[in-house]
ROVO-618471 format. One record per residue: x, y, z of N, C-alpha, C in turn; chain; residue number from 0; residue in three letters. Coordinates in steps of 0.05 Angstrom, whole numbers, plus 5000, padded with zeros to 4 digits. Last residue first. Layout:
N
 n.c1 n.c2 n.c3 ca.c1 ca.c2 ca.c3 c.c1 c.c2 c.c3 chain   n res
    X    Y    Z     X     Y     Z    X    Y    Z     A NUM ala
...
This chain:
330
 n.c1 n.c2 n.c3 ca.c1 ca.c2 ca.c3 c.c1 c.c2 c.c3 chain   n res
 6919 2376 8214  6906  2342  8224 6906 2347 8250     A 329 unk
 6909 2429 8187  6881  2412  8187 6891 2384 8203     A 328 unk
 6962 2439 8179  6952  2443  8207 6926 2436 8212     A 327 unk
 6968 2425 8126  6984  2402  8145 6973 2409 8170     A 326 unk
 6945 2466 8103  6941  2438  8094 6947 2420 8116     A 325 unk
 6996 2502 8114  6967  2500  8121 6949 2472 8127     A 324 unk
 7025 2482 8081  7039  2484  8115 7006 2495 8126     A 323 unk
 7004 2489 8031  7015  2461  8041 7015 2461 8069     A 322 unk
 7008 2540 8028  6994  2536  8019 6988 2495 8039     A 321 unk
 7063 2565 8027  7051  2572  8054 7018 2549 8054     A 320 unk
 7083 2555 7978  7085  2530  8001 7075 2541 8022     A 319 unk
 7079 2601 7963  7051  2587  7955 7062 2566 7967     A 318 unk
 7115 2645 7946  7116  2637  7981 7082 2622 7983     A 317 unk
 7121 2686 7920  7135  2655  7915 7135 2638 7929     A 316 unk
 7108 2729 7914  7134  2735  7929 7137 2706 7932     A 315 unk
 7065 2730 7883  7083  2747  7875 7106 2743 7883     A 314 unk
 7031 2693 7921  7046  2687  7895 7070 2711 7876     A 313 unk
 7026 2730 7955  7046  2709  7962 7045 2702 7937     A 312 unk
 6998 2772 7936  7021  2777  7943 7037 2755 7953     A 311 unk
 6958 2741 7921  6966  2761  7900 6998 2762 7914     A 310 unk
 6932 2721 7967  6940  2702  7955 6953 2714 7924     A 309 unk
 6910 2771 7986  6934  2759  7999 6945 2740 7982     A 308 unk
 6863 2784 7957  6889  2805  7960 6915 2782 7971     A 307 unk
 6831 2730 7977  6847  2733  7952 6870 2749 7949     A 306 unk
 6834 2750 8028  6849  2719  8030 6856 2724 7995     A 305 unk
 6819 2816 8038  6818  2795  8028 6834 2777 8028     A 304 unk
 6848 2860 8056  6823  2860  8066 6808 2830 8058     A 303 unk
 6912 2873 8071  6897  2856  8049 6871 2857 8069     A 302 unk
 6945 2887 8107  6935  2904  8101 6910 2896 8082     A 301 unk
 6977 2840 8123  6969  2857  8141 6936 2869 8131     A 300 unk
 7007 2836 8073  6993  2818  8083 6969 2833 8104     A 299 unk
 7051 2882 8095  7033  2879  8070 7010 2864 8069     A 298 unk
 7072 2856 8139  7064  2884  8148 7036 2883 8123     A 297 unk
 7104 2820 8118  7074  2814  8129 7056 2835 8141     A 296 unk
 7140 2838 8089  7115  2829  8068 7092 2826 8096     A 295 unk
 7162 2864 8136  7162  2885  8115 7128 2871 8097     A 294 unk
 7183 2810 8149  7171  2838  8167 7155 2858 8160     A 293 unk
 7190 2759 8114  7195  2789  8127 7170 2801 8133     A 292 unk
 7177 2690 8133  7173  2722  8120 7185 2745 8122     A 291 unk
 7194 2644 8150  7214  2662  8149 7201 2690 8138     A 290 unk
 7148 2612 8165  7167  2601  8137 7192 2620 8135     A 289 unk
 7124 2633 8212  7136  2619  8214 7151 2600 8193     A 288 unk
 7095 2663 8179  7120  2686  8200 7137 2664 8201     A 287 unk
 7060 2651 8150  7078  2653  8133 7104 2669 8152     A 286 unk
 7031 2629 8204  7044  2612  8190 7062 2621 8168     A 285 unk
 7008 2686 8223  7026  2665  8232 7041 2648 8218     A 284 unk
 6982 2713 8168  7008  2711  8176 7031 2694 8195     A 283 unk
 6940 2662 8163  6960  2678  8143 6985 2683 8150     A 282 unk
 6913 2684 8217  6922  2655  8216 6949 2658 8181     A 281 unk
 6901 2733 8198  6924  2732  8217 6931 2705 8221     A 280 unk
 6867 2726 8161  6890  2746  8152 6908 2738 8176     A 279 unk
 6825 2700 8186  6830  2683  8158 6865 2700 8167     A 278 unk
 6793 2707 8240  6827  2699  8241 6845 2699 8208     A 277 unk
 6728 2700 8250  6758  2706  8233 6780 2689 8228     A 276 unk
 6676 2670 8295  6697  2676  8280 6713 2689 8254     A 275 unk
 6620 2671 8286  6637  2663  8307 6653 2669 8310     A 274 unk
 6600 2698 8241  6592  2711  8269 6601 2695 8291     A 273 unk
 6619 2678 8201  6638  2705  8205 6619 2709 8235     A 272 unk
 6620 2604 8202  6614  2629  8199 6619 2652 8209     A 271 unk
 6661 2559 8214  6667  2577  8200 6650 2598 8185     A 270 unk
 6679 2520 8262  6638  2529  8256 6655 2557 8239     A 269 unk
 6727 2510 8281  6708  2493  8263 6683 2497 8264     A 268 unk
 6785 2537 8282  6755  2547  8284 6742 2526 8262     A 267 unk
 6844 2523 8283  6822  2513  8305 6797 2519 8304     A 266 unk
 6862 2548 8236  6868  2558  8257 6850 2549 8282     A 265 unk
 6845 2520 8193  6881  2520  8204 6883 2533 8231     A 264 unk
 6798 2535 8196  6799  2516  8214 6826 2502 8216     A 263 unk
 6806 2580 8166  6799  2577  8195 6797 2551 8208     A 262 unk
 6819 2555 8123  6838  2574  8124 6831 2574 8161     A 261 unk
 6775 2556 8088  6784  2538  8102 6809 2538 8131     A 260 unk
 6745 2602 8073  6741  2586  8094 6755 2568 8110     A 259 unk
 6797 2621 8036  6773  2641  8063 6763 2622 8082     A 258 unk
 6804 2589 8003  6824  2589  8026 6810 2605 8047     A 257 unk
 6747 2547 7985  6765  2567  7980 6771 2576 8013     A 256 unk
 6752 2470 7989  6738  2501  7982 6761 2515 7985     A 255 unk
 6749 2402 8017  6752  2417  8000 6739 2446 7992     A 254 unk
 6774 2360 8057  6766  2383  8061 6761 2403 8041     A 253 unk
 6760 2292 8060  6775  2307  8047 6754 2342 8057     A 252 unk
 6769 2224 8098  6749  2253  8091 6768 2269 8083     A 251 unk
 6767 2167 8114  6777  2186  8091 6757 2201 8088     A 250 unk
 6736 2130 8120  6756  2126  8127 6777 2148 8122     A 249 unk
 6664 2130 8170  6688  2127  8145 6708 2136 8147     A 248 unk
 6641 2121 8219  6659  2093  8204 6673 2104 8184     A 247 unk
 6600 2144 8238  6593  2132  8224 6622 2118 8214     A 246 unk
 6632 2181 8277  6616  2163  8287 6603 2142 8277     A 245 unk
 6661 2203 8226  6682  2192  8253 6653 2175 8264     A 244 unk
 6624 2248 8215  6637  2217  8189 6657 2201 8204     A 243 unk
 6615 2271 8253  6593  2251  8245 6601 2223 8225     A 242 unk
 6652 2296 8261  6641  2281  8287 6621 2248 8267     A 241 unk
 6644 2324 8212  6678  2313  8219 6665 2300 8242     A 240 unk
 6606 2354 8219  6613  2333  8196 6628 2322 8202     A 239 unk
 6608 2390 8262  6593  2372  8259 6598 2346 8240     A 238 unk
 6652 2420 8253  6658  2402  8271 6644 2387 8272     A 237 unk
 6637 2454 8202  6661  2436  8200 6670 2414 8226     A 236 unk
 6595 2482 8182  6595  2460  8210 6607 2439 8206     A 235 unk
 6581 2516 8138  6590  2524  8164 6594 2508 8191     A 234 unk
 6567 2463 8090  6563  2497  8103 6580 2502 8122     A 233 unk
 6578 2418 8064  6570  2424  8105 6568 2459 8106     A 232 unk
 6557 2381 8021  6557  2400  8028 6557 2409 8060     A 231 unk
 6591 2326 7999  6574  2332  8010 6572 2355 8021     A 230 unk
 6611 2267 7947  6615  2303  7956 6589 2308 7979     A 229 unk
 6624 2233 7927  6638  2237  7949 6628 2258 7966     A 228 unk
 6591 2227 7881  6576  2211  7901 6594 2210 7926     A 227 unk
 6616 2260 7843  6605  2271  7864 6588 2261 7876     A 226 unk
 6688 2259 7842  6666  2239  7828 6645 2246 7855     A 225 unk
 6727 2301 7809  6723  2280  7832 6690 2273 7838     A 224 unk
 6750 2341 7771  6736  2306  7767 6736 2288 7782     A 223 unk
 6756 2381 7782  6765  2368  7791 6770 2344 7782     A 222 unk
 6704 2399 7769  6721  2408  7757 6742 2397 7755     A 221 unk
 6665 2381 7819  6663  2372  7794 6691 2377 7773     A 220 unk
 6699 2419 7867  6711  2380  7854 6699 2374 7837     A 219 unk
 6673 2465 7841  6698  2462  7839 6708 2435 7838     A 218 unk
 6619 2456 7851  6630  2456  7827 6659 2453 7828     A 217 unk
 6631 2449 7909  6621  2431  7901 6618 2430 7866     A 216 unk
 6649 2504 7929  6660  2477  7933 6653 2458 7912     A 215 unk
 6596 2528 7907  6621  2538  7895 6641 2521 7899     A 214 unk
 6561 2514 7948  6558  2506  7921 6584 2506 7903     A 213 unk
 6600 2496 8006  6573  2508  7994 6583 2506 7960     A 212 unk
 6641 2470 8030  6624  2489  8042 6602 2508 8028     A 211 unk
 6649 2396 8029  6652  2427  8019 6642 2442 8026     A 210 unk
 6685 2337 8029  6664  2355  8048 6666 2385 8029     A 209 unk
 6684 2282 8009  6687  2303  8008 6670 2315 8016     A 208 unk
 6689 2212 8047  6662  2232  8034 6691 2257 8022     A 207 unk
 6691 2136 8042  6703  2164  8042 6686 2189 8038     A 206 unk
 6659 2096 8028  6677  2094  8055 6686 2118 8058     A 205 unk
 6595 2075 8013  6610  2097  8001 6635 2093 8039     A 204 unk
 6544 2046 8006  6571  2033  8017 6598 2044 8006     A 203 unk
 6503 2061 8026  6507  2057  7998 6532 2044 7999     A 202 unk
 6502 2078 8082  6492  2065  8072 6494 2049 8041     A 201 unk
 6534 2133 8074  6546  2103  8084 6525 2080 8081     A 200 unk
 6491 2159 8038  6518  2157  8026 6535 2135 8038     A 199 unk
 6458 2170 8084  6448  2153  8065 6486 2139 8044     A 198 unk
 6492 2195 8124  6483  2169  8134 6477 2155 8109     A 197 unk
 6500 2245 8096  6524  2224  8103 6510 2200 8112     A 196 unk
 6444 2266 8100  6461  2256  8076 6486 2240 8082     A 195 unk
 6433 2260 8152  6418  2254  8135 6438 2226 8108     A 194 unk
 6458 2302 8165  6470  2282  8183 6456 2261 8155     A 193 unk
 6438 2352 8139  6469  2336  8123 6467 2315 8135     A 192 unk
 6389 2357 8157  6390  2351  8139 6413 2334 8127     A 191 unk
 6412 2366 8214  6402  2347  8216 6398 2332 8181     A 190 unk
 6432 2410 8196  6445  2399  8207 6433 2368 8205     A 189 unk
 6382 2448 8193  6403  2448  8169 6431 2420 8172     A 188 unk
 6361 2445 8240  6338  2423  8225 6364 2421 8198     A 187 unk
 6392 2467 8270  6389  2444  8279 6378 2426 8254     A 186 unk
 6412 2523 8276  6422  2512  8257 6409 2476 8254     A 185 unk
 6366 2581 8284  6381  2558  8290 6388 2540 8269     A 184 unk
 6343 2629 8279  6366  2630  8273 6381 2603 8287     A 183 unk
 6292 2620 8311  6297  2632  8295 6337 2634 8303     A 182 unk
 6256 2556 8331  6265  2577  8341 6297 2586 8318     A 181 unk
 6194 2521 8316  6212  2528  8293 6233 2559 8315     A 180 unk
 6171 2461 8355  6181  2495  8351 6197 2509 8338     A 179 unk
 6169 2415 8348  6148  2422  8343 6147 2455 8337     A 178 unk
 6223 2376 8361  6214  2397  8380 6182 2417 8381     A 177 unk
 6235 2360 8313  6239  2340  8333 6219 2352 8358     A 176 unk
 6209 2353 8247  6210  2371  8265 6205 2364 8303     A 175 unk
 6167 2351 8184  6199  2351  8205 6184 2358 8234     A 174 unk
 6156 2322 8118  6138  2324  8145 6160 2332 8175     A 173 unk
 6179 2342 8059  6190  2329  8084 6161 2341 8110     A 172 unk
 6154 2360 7998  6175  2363  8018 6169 2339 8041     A 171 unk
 6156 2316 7935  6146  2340  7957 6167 2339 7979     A 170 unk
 6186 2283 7903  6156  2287  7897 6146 2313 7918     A 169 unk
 6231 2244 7940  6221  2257  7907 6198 2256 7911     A 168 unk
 6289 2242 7958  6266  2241  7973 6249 2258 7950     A 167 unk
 6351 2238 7957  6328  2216  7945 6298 2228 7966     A 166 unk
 6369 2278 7976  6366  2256  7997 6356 2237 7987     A 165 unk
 6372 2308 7934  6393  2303  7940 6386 2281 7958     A 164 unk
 6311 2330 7933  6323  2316  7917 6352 2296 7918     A 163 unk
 6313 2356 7981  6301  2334  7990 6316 2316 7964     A 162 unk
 6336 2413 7999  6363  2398  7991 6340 2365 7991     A 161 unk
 6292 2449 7961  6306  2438  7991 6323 2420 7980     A 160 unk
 6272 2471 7924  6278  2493  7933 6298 2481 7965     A 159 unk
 6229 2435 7911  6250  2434  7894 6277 2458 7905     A 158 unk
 6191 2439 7947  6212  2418  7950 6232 2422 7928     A 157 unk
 6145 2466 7922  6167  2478  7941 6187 2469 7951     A 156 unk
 6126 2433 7885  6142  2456  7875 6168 2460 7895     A 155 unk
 6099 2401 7921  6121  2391  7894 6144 2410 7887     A 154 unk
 6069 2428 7959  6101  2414  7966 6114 2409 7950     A 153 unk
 6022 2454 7959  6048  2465  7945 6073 2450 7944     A 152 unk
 5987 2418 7975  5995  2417  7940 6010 2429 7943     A 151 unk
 6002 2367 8017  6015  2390  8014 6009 2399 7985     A 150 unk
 5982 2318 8070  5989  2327  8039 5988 2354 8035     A 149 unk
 5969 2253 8104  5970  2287  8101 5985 2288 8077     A 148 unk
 5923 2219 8118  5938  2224  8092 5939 2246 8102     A 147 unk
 5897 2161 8160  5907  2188  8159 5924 2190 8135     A 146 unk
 5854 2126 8185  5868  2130  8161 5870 2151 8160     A 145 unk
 5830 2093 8245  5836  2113  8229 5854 2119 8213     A 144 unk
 5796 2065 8298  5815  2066  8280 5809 2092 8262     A 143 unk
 5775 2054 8362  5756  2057  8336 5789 2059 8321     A 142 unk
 5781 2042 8409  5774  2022  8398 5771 2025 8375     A 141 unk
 5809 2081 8439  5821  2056  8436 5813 2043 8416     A 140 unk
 5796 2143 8412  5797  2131  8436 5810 2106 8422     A 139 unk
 5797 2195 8377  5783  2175  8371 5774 2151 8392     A 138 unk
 5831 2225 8404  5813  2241  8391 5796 2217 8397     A 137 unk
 5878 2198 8420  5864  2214  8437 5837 2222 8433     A 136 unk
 5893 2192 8369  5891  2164  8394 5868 2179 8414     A 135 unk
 5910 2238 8344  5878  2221  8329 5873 2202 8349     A 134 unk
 5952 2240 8379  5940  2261  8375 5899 2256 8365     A 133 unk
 5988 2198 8371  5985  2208  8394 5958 2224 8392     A 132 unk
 5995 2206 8314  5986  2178  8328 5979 2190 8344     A 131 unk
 6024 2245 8312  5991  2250  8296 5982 2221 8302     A 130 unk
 6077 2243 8336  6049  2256  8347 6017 2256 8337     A 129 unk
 6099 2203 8300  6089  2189  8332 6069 2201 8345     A 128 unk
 6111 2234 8258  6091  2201  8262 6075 2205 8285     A 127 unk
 6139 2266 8287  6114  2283  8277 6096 2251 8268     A 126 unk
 6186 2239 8289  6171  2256  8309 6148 2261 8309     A 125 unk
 6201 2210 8242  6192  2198  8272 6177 2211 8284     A 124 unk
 6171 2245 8186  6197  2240  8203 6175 2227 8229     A 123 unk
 6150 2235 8123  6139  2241  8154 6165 2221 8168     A 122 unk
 6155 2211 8070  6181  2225  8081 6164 2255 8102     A 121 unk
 6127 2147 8057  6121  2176  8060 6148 2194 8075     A 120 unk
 6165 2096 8033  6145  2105  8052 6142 2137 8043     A 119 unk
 6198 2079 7990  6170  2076  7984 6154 2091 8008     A 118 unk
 6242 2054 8031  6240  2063  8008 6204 2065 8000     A 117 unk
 6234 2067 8099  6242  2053  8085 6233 2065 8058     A 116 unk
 6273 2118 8138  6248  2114  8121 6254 2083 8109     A 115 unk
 6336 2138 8135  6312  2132  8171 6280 2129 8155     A 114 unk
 6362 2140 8091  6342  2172  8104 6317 2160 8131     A 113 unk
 6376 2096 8074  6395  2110  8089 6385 2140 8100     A 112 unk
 6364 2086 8005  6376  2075  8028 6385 2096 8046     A 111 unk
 6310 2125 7969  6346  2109  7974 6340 2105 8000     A 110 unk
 6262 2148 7953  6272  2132  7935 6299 2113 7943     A 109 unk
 6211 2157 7993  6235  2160  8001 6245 2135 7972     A 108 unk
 6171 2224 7978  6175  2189  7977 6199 2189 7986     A 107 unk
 6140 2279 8007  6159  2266  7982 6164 2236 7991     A 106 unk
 6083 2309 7986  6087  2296  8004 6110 2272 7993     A 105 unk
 6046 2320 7940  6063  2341  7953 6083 2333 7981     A 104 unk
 5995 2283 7964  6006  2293  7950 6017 2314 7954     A 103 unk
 6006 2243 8025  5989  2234  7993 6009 2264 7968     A 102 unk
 6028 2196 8066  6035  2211  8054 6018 2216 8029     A 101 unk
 6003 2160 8123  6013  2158  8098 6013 2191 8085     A 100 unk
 5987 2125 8173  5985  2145  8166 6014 2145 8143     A  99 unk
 5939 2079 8216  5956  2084  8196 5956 2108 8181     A  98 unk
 5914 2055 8266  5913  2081  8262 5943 2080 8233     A  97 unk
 5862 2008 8288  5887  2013  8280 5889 2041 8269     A  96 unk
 5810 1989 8296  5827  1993  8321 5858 1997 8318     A  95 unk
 5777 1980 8256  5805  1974  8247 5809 1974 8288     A  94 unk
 5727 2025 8242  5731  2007  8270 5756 1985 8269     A  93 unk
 5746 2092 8224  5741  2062  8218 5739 2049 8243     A  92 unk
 5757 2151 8198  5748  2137  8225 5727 2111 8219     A  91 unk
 5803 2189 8158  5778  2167  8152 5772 2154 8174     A  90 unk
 5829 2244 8151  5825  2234  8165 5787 2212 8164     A  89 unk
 5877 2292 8114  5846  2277  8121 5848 2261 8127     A  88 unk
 5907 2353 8126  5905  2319  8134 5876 2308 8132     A  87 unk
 5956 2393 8097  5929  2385  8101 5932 2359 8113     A  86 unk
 5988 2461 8102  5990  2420  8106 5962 2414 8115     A  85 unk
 6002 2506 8060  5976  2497  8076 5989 2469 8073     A  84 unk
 6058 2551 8073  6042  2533  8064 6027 2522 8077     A  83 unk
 6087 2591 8110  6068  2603  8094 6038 2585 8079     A  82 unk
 6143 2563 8098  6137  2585  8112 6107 2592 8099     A  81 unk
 6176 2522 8073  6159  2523  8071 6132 2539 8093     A  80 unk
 6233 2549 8065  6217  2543  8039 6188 2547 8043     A  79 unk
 6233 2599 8122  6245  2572  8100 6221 2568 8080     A  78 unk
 6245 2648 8169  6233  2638  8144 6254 2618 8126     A  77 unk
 6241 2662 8221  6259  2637  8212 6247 2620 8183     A  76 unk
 6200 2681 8251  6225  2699  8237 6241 2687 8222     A  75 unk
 6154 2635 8245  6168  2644  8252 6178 2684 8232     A  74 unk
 6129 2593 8199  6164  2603  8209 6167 2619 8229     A  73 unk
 6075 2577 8194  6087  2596  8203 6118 2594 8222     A  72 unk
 6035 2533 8154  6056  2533  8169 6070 2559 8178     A  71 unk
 5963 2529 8166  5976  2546  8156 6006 2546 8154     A  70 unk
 5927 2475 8166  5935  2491  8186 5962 2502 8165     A  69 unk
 5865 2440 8143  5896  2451  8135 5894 2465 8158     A  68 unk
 5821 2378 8137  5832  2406  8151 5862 2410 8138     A  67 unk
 5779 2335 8128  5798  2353  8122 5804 2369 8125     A  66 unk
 5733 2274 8143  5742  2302  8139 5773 2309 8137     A  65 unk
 5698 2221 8135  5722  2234  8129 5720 2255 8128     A  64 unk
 5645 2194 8148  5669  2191  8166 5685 2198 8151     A  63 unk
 5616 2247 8116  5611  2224  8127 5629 2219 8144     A  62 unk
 5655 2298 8105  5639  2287  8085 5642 2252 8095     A  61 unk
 5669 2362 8117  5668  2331  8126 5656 2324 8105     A  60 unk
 5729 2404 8116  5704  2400  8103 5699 2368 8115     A  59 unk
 5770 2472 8115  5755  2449  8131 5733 2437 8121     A  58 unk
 5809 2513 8110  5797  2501  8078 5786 2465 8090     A  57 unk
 5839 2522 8170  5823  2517  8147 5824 2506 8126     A  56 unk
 5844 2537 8242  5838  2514  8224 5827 2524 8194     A  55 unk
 5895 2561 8278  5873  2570  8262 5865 2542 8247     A  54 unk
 5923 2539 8341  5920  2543  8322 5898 2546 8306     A  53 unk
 5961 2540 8397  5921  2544  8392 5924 2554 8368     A  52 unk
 6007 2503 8436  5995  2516  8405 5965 2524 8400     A  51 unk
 6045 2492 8483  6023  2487  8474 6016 2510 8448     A  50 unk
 6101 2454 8492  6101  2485  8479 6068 2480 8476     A  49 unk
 6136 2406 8495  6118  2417  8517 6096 2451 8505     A  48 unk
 6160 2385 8459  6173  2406  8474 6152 2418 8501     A  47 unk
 6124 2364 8433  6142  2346  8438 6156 2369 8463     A  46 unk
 6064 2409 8442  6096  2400  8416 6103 2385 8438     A  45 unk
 5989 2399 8438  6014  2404  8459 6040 2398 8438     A  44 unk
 5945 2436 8407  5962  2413  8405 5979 2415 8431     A  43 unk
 5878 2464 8393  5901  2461  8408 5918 2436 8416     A  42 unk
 5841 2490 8341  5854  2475  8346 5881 2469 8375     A  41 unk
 5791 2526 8307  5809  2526  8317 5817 2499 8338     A  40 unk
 5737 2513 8280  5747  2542  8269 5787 2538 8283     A  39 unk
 5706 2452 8262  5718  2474  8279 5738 2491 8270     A  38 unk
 5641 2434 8234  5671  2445  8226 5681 2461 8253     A  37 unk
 5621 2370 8247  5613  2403  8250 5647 2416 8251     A  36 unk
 5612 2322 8274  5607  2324  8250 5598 2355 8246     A  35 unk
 5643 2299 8307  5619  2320  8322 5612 2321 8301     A  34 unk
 5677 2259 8287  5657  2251  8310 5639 2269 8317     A  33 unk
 5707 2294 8250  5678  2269  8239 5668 2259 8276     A  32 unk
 5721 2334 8282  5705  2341  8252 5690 2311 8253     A  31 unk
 5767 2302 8305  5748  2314  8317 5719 2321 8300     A  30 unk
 5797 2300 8261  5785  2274  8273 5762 2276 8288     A  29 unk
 5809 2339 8244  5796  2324  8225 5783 2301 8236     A  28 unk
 5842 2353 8292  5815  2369  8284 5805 2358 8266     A  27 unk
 5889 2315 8285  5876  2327  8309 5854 2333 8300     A  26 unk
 5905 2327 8236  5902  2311  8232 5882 2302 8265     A  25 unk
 5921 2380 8241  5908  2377  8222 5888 2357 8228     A  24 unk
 5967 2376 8286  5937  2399  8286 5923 2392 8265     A  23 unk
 6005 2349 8249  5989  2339  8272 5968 2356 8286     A  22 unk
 6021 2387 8222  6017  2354  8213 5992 2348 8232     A  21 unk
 6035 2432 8245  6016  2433  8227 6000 2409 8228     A  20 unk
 6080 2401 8268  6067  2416  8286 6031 2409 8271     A  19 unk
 6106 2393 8225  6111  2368  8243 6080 2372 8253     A  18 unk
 6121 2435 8200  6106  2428  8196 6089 2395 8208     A  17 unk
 6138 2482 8271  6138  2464  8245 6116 2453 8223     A  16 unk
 6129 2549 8285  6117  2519  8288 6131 2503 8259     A  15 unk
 6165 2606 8311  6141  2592  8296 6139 2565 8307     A  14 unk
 6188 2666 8351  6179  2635  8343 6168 2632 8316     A  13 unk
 6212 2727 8331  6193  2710  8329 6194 2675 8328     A  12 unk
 6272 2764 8355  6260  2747  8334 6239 2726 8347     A  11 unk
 6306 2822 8376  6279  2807  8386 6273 2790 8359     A  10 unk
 6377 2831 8387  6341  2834  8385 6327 2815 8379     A   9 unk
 6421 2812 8427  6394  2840  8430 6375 2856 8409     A   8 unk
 6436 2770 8396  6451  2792  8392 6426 2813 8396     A   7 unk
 6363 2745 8411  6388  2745  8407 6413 2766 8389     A   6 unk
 6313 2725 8441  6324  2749  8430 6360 2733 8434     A   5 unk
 6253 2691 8419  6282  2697  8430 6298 2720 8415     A   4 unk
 6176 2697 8435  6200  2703  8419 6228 2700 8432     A   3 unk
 6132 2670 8453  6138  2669  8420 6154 2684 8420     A   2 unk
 6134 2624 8505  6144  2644  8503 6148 2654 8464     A   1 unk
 6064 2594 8511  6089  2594  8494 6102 2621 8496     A   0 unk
């Protein structure tokens, strides 16, 4: 495994998912009851090819069931659950079947529309398919096996993820398409919203509001726009807009403050400051093109802020600049 990418020239650390974890656990527990003897360490292959030699602990057998944790490590790409023990025990039956379930700290799926059916464990496809893959290998064809992985910190530390919002209650999420947590990506944050718009069309919601973070999202409460519209995109104004176009609905609304939005009057639809600007000069284009003077946009100019700016066009009466914006979003 290459463990690090560098980007804007410097150096940030891999990690592993808990996808990863999931399945090193659930690997070595298996192993544990056929040799019946604790192993200290673990090697998985990721979906990605990426091989892993991981630490094994808080390991124990007891007849045909044992239990292992593997540590989760972010990386440089610290998230909630950076740091936590994912456990898996593992029961070896002659079933010739391999079933795997969610125990504690490990969140449920309460709604329609999170790729789970209701009641299952909230272990994503990926990480299913590998701790099958993985105990298949261990155990061979004929014998079977009951797998629970589980998290005690997950209750807590789920409260800290957007899982509540997905209906997904009681712990965090099993993730992770690639097995490789690489630092400063937006994929698993992305994947989260795709999430949420899917469950919301599911419900049989036809329109969404989009907003770009919390402060959006009080604001249409304020509004009194009713917040089974609302959905948070952060910074991935092209992603949402693809996605509520691929899913069918009919009516999407753009709602937040003029700093953000403001850029994608000007074609920039990933509206974080390390792609893009423009806020003050997309500003002036359009107030050049209502007639401004010369003189106010020189002023404008100077504003270090979309607020400063929105001082001096309301001073000077010129808040239909406000609309002619509005109108360059279609």
């Amino acid at each position: 495994m290459e463990h690090f990418v560098w980007i804007d020239n410097k150096q940030y650390r891999k990690g592993y998912t808990t996808g990863s974890c999931a399945t090193a656990a659930a690997k070595v527990a298996a192993l544990m009851v056929l040799e019946q003897t604790i192993i200290p360490q673990v090697s998985i292959i990721t979906p990605s090819s990426v091989v892993l030699d991981l630490d094994v602990l808080e390991a124990s057998i007891e007849g045909n069931t044992a239990v292992a944790a593997i540590q989760k490590d972010g990386g440089d790409d610290i998230d909630v659950t950076h740091g936590m023990l994912i456990f898996a025990q593992v029961t070896i039956n002659n079933t010739g079947n391999i079933t795997i379930d969610g125990g504690k700290g490990i969140g449920r799926v309460t709604r329609k529309g999170v790729r789970h059916t209701i009641g299952s464990a909230a272990i994503n496809e990926t990480p299913r398919r590998t701790i099958e893959e993985a105990v298949r290998e261990v155990i061979g064809e004929q014998r079977g096996a009951e797998v629970i992985i589980f998290a005690p910190e997950g209750e807590e530390r789920a409260q800290q993820t957007f899982n509540a919002r997905l209906g997904i209650m009681g712990g965090i999420s099993i993730l992770g398409t690639t097995g490789i947590v690489t630092p400063m990506s937006d994929e698993s944050w992305k994947k989260s919203i795709t999430l949420e718009i899917e469950m919301k069309k599911a419900e049989g919601i036809d329109k969404l509001i989009f907003v770009p973070g919390n402060h959006g999202e009080k604001f249409a409460e304020q509004l009194g726009m009713n917040s089974r519209y609302v959905v948070v995109m952060s910074n991935f104004v092209r992603y949402v807009l693809k996605d509520a176009e691929r899913l069918g609905f009919k009516r999407v609304l753009l709602l937040g403050h003029l700093g953000k939005l403001i850029k994608v009057a000007a074609g920039i639809f990933h509206t974080h400051n390390h792609v893009a600007d423009g806020r003050i000069e997309t500003l002036i284009a359009v107030l050049a093109l209502m007639g401004a003077s010369a003189g106010f946009l020189q002023q404008i100019d100077q504003c270090k802020t979309t607020e400063a700016a929105m001082e001096l066009i309301t001073q000077a009466g010129l808040e239909a600049v406000y609309q002619k914006l509005a109108l360059r979003f279609k």
